[in-house]
C-alpha positions as CSV (number, residue, x, y, z in Angstrom):
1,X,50.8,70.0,67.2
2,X,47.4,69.3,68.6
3,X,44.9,71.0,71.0
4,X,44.4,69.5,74.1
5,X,42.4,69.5,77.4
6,X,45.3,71.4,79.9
7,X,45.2,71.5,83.5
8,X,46.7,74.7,85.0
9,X,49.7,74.3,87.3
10,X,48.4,76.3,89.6
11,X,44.7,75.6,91.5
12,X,43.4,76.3,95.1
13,X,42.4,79.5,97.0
14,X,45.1,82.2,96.5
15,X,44.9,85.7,95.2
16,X,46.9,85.6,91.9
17,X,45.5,86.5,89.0
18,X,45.5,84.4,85.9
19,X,47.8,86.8,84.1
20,X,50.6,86.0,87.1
21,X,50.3,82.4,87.1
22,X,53.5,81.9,84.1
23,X,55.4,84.1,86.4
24,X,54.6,82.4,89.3
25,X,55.0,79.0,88.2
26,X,58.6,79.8,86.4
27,X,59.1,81.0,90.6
28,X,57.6,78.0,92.3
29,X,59.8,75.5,90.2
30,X,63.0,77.5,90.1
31,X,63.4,78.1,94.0
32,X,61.9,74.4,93.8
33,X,65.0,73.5,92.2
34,X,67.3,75.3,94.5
35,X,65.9,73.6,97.6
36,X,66.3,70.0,95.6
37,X,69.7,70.5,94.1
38,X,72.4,68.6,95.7
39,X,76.0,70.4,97.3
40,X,78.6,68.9,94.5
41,X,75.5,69.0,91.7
42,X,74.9,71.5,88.7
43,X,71.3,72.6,87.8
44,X,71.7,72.0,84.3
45,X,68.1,72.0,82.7
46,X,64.3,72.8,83.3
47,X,61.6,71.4,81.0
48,X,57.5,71.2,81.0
49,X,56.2,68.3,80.4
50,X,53.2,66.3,80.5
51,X,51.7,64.1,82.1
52,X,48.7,62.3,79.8
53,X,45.6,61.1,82.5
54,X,42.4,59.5,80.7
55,X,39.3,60.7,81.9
56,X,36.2,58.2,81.5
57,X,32.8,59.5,81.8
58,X,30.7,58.2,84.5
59,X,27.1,59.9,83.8
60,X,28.0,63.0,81.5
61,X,28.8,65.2,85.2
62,X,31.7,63.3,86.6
63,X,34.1,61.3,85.5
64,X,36.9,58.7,86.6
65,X,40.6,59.7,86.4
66,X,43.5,57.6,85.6
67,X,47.2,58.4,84.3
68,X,48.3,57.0,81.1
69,X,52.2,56.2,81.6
70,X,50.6,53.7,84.2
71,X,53.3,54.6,87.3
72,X,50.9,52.3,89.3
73,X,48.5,49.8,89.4
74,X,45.9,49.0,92.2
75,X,42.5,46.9,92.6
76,X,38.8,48.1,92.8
77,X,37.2,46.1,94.8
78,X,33.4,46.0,94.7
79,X,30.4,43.8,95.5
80,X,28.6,41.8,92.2
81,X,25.9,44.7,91.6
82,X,24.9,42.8,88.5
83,X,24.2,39.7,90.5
84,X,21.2,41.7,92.7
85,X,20.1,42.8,89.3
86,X,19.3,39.9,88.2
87,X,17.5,37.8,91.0
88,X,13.7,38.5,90.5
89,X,12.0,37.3,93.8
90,X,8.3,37.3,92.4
91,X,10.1,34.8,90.3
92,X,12.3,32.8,92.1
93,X,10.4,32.3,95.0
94,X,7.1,31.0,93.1
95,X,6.7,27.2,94.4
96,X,4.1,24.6,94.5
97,X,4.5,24.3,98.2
98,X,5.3,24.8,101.4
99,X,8.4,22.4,101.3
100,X,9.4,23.5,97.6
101,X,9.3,27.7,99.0
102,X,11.6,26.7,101.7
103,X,13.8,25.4,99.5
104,X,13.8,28.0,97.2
105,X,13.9,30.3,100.3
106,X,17.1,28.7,101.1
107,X,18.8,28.8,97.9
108,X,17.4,32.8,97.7
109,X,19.5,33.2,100.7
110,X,22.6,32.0,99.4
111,X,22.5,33.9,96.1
112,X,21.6,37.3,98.1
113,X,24.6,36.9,100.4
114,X,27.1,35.5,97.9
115,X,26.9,38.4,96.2
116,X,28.5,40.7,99.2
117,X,31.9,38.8,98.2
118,X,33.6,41.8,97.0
119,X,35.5,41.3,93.3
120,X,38.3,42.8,92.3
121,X,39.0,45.2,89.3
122,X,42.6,46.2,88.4
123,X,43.3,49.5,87.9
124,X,46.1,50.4,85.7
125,X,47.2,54.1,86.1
126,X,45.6,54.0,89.2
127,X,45.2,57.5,90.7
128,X,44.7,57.2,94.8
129,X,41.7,59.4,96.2
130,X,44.1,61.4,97.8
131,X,46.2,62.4,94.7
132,X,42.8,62.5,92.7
133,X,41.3,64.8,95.2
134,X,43.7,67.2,94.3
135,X,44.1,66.5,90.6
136,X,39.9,67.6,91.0
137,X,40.6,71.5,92.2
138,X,42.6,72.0,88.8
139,X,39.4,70.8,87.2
140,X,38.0,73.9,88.1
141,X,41.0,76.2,85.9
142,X,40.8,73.3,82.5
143,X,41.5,75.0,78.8
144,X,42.6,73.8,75.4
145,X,45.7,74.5,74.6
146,X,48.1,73.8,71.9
147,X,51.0,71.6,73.0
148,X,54.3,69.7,71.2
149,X,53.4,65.6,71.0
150,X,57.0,65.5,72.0
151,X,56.6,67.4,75.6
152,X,53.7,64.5,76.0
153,X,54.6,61.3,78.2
154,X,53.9,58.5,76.6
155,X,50.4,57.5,76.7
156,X,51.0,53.5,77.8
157,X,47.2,52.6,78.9
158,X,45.2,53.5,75.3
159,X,42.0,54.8,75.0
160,X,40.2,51.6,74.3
161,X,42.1,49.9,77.0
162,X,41.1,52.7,79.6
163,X,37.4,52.4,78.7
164,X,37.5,48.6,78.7
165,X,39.1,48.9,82.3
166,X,36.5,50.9,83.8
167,X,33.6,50.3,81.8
168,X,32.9,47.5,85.2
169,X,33.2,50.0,87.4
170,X,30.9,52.5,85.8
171,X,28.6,49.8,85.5
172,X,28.6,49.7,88.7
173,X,27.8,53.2,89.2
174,X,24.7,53.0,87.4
175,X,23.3,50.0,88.9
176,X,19.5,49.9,89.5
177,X,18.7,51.0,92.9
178,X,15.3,51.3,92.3
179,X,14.7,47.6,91.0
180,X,17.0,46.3,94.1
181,X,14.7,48.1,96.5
182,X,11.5,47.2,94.6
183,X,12.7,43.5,95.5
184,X,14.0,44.3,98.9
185,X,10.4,45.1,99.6
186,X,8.7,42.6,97.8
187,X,10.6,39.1,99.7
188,X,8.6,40.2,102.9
189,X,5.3,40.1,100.9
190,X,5.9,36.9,100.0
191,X,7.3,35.4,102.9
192,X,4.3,36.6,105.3
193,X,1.9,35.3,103.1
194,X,3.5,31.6,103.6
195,X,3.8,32.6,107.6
196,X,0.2,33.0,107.1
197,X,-0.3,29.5,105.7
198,X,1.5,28.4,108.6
199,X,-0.6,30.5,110.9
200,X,-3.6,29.1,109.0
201,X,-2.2,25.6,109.8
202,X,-1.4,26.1,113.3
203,X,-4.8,27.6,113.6
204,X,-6.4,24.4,112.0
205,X,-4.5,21.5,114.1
206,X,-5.6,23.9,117.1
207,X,-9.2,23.4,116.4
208,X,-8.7,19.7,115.7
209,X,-7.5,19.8,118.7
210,X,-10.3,21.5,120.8
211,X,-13.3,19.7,118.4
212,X,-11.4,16.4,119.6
213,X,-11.8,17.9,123.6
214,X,-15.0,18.5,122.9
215,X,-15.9,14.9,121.7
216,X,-14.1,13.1,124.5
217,X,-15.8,15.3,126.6
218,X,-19.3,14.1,125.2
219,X,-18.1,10.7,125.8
220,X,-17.4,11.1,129.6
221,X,-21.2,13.1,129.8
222,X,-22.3,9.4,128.4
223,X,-20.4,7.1,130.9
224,X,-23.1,5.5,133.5
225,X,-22.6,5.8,136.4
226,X,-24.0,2.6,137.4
227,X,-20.9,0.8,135.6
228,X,-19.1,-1.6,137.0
229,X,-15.3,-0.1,139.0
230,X,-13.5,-2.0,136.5
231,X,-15.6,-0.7,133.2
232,X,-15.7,2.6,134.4
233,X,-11.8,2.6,134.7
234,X,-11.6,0.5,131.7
235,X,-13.6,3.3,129.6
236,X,-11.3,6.1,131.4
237,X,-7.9,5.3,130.7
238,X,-9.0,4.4,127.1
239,X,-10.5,7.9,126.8
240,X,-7.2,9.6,128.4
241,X,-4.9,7.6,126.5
242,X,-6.7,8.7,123.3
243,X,-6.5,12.3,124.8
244,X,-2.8,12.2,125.3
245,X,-2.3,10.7,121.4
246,X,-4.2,13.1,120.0
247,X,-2.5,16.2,122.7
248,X,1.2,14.4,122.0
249,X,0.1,14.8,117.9
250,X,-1.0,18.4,118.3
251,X,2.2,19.2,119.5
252,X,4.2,17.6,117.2
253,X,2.3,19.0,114.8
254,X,2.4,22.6,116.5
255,X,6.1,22.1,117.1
256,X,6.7,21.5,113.5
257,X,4.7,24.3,112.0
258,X,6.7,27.0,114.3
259,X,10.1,24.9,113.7
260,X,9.2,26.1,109.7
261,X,7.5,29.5,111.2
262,X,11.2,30.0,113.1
263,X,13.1,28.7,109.7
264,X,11.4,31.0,107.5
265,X,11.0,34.1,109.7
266,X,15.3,33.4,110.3
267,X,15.9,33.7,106.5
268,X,13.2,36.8,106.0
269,X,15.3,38.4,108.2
270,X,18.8,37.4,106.9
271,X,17.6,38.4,103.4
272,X,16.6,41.8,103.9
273,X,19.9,42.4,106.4
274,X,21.3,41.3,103.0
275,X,19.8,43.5,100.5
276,X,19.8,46.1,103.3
277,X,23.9,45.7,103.0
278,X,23.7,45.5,99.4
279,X,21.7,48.7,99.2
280,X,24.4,50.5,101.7
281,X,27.2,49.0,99.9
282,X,26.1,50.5,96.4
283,X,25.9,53.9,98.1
284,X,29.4,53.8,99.1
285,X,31.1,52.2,96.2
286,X,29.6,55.1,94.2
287,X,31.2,57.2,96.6
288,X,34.2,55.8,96.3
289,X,34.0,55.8,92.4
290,X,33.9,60.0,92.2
291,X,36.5,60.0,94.8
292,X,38.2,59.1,91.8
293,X,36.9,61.2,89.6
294,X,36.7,64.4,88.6
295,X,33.7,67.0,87.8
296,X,33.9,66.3,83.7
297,X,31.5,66.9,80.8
298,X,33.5,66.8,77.7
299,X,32.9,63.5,76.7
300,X,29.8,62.9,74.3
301,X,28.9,59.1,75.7
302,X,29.0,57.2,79.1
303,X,32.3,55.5,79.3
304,X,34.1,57.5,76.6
305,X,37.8,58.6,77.8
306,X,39.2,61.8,76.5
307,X,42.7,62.8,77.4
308,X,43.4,65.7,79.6
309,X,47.4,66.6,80.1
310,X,48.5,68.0,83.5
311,X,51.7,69.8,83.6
312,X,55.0,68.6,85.3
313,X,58.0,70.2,85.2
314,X,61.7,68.3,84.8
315,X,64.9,69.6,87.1
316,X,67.7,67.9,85.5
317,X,71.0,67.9,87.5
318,X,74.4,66.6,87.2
319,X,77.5,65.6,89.1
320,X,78.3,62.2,87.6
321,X,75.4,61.3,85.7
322,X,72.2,63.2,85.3
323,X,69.6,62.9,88.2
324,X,65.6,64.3,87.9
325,X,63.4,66.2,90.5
326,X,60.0,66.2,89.0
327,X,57.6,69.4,89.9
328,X,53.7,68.2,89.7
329,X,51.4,71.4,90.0
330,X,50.9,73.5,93.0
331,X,47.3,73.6,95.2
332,X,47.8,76.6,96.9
333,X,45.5,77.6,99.9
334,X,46.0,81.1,101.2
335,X,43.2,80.4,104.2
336,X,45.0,78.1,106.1
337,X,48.6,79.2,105.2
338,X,51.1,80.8,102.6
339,X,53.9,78.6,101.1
340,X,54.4,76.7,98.1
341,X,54.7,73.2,99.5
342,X,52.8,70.6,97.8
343,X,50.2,68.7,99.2
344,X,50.3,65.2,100.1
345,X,48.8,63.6,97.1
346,X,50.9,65.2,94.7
347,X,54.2,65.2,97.0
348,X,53.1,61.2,96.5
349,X,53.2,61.5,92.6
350,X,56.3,63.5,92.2
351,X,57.9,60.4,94.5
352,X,56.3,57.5,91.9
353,X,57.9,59.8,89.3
354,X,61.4,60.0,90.8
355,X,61.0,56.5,91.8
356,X,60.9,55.3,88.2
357,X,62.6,57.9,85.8
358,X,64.7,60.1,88.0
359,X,68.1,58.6,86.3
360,X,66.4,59.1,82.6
361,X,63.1,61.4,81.2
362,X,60.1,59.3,81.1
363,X,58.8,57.6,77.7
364,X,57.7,60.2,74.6
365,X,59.9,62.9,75.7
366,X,63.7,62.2,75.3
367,X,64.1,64.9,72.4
368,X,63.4,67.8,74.5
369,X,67.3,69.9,74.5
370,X,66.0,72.8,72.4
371,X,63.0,73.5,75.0
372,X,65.2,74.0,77.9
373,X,64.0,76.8,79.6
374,X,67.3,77.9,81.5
375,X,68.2,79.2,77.9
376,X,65.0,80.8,77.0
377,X,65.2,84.6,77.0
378,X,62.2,85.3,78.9
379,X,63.0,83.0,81.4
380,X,64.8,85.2,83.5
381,X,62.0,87.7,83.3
382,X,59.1,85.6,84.4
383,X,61.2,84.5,87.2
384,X,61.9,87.8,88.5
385,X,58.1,88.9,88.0
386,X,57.1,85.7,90.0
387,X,59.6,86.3,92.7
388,X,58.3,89.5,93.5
389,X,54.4,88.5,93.6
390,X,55.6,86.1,95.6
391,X,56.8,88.6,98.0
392,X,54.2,91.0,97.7
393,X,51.8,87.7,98.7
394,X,54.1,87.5,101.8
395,X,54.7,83.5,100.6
396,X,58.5,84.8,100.8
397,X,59.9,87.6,103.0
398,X,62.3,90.3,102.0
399,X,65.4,88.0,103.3
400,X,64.7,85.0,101.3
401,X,63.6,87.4,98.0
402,X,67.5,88.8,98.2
403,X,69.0,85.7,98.5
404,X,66.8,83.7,95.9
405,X,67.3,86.9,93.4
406,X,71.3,87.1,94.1
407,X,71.5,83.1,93.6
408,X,69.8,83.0,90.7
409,X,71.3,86.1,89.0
410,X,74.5,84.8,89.0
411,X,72.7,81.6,87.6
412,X,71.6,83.1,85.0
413,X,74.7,85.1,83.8
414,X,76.3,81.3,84.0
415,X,73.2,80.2,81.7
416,X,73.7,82.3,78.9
417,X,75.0,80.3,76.2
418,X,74.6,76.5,74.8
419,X,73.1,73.4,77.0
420,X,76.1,71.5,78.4
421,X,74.8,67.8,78.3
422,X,72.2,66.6,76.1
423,X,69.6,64.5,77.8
424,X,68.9,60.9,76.5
């Protein structure tokens, strides 16, 4: 025997008080069992059990949940964080010239954008957000408790395994914002002060240009006019064809600078929409990482996984063979309405449960016959307790409180002796 981190079996917004929930759980699972009992079937057995989930610290607040029998397995997918990390533009983009910073422009570009392919991480014991979502209310009810290692599923995914599993993903979580926005801010610095080379060089063959004007122009103030027709025509259309080089040479010049003005400006702007996805993309993968989580500070170091059990109880019923309803715990919300029907995540892990050990018990807990509760002597009386709180909270009417207490007092009359099968 060992003490353990216990979720309750009961969490949400009801008005029970702590001292009702045995009663009320022994209830919940009993008519639970009624309703999933079969017409030719006997209701031969109810255990508690549990189901082993590792909890990994994120940052000493939350942490990530996964379940340790491993019922399923999923991917994480996530962008290469550690990639941003490391590019260091005041580095990368240092060149010896104009050419060699459009190059390294160019391959900057590539490296920011390749990093927005997502990876993938599997999970094993992958719990959904939804079914996390409302593992996380319990969170709010967790004690230490003593409990039998043989009521224990078997732990499949290990403690080492479970951190070496996540320890990407919390990685992830604490990537550097900071340093990727530092850098984010710092690629515009350095690109506009090689647009203003450019400017500087546009500016320059400009004024080549105009000085070059302004000579030609001195040379048609010094034509005389006394010339001969053909000299003076001879003197012109050398002057105007050295006009239209020198115009034709500007612009291929002018053309060329705002061709690498355009080309530099166009991957400015594609890096920053890059780190400006990157940036938005971090947000929401943390987001997504303590939607798998829970509120936990019971672990002493970042990525350290303790174990925390959450109660399910075993129907076991027979006709032929021996068949298994599993009962996960119950989020009850008295604002919105009174029953006991599970919610949606949960209804989805009692159905992995059934789907993979509802013709034998799960691993770890096959030696179980002496703790079957049908047998124990206060049984009966936490049932009847919880059955009538149940009616005083209106979750059953009078009607349904007869019938369920007439059913299962005749049960219990039946139950009063030795187990009939022995599980295996």
């Amino acid at each position: 025997m060992s003490t353990r981190l216990i979720l309750p079996f009961i969490g949400g917004e009801h008005p029970f008080n702590p001292s009702d929930f045995e009663a009320i759980e022994m209830a919940a699972v009993l008519m639970g069992a009624e309703y999933e009992k079969k017409k030719k079937e006997q209701f031969i057995g109810i255990y508690k059990t549990y189901l082993p989930l590792w909890i990994i610290s994120i940052d000493g607040q939350n942490g990530i949940m996964v379940e340790a029998l491993i019922l399923n397995s999923d991917n994480f997918q996530m962008r290469r964080f550690d990639k941003a990390v490391e590019l260091d533009p005041g580095r990368d983009l240092s060149a010896s010239s104009l050419d060699d910073f459009r190059s390294k422009l160019h391959h900057f570009d590539s490296r920011i954008n390749a990093i927005q392919k997502e990876a993938k991480i599997e999970l094993n014991g992958y719990l959904d957000p939804t079914i996390a979502g409302e593992i996380r209310v319990l969170f709010g009810y967790l004690d230490q408790r003593n409990v039998y290692d043989l009521m224990v599923m078997s732990q499949r995914l290990s403690q080492e395994s479970a951190e070496l599993m996540v320890n990407p993903i919390i990685s992830a979580f604490h990537v550097d914002v900071r340093k990727i926005l530092q850098d984010l801010y710092q690629v515009p610095i350095l690109i506009n002060t090689q647009l203003l080379e450019l400017f500087q060089e546009f500016d320059n063959i400009t004024r080549k240009y105009i000085d070059k004007v302004g000579d030609l122009e001195h040379n048609i103030n010094n034509l005389q006019d006394g010339g001969t027709y053909k000299t003076q025509e001879r003197i012109t259309s050398n002057l105007l064809t050295e006009l239209e080089s020198f115009r034709e040479a500007k612009d291929r010049s002018h053309k060329k600078v705002k061709s690498e003005w355009d080309e530099i400006n166009h991957l400015n702007e594609r890096i920053q929409f890059g780190y400006i996805n990157l940036v938005n993309t971090i947000f929401k993968t943390k987001q997504r990482i303590l939607e798998l989580g829970a509120p936990f500070s019971e672990a002493n170091r970042q990525g350290e996984a303790v174990s925390v059990l959450m109660p399910i109880y075993l129907a076991v019923f027979q006709e032929k063979n021996n068949r298994i309803a599993y009962f996960p715990p119950l989020i009850l919300n008295f604002t919105k309405k009174k029953d006991l029907t599970r919610p949606k995540g949960l209804q989805s892990l009692k159905n992995q449960l059934e789907h993979k050990y509802s013709k034998k018990v799960p691993p770890g807990i096959s030696e179980i016959d002496e703790h079957n509760l049908l047998f124990k002597p206060t049984t009966q009386q936490l049932f009847n307790d919880g059955v009538h709180s149940l009616r005083e909270s209106k979750i059953i009417d009078s009607k349904t409180y007869v019938r369920i207490m007439d059913s299962y007092n005749e049960f219990f009359k039946k139950a009063q002796g030795p187990p009939k099968t022995r599980l295996s």
